[in-house]
N, C-alpha and C positions, 0 to 999 in steps of 0.2 A: 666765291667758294671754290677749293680746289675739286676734282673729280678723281678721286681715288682709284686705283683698281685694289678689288673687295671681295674677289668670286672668281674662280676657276672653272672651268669644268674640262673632263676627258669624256669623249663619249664614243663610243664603238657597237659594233656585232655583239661582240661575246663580253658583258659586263664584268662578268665573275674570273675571267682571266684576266680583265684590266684592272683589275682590284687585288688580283693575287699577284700580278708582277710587280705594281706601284708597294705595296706594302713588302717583300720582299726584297726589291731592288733597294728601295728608300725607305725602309722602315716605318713608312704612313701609316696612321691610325684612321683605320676605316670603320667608322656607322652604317651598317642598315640603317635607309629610313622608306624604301618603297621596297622591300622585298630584295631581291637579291638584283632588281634592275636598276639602283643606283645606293651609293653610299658616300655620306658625307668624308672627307680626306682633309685630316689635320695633319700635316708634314712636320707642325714645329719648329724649332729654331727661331730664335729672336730676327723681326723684319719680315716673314714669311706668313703667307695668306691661306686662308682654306679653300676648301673648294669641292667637288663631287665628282666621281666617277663611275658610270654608267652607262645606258643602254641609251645607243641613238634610235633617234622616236624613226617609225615609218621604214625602220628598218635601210635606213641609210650605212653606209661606211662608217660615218660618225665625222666630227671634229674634234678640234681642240681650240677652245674661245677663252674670252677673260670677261668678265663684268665689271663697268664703270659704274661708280655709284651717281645716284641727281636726284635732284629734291624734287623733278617733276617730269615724269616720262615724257606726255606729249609735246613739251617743249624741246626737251631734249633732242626728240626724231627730227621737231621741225629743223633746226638747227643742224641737224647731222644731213637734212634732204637740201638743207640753205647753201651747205657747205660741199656739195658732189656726192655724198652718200646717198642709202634707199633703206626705206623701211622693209623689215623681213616680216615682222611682226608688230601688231598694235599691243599696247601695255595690256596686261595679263597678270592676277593674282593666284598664287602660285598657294596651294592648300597648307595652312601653318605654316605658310614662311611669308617672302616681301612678293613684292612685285616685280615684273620684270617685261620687256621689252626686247628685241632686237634687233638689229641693222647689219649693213653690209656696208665696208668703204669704199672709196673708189675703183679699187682693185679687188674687190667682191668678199674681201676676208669678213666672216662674221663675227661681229660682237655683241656683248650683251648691256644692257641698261639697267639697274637695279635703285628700287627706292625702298628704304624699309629697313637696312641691313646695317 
C-alpha cells in the first residue's frame, strides 16, 4: 500500500491571525472545530489536501507538518525508529476524528502518522 500525504497542519501563537491571513491570502475555507484554537482548511482546487490551522499546544512557536496516512501506527514508528527516525509521540485518538502519532526524521523535522482518515 501507498502512504499518502492526507493532513496538513499550520500551527502558531496567534491562531486567529493564522486563519485570517491563510483565508485571505488564499481564499481557504476555514471551520471552527475547537473554538477559535484551531479550524479545519479546505483550500480546494482539484489535487489539493485539507488540513487545519491553529494554536501550537504548550504554547510553542508552532510548526508546519503534513500527515502520512498507515493502516497501523505502531508499526509505522517501528519502522520510522528502524529507519534513523525517533518517536515524538505514541499513537493517540484524537476526539471525533482518527488517530494519530508523531515522529521526527533524521534531521528532526516533525511529522505526523494518521490512521482513520
Amino acid at each position: 500500500m501507498a502512504n499518502p500525504v492526507v493532513h496538513f497542519e499550520v500551527l502558531g501563537k496567534d491562531p486567529k491571525a493564522l486563519q485570517n491571513f491563510y483565508q485571505k491570502a488564499f481564499g481557504w475555507e476555514l471551520k471552527p472545530v475547537m473554538g477559535e484554537d484551531y479550524a479545519m482548511a479546505s483550500p480546494g482546487g482539484q489535487g489539493g489536501i485539507n488540513g487545519g490551522v491553529g494554536k501550537a499546544m504548550g504554547g510553542s512557536a508552532g510548526h508546519v507538518t503534513f500527515y502520512i496516512a498507515v493502516d497501523d501506527l505502531s508499526a509505522a514508528l517501528k519502522k520510522v525508529e528502524g529507519a534513523g527516525g525517533r518517536k515524538i509521540s505514541d499513537p493517540m485518538d484524537i476526539p471525533n476524528g482518527p488517530s494519530i502519532a508523531m515522529f521526527a526524521d533524521p534531521e528532526g523535522h516533525v511529522i505526523g502518522l494518521v490512521k482513520g482518515m
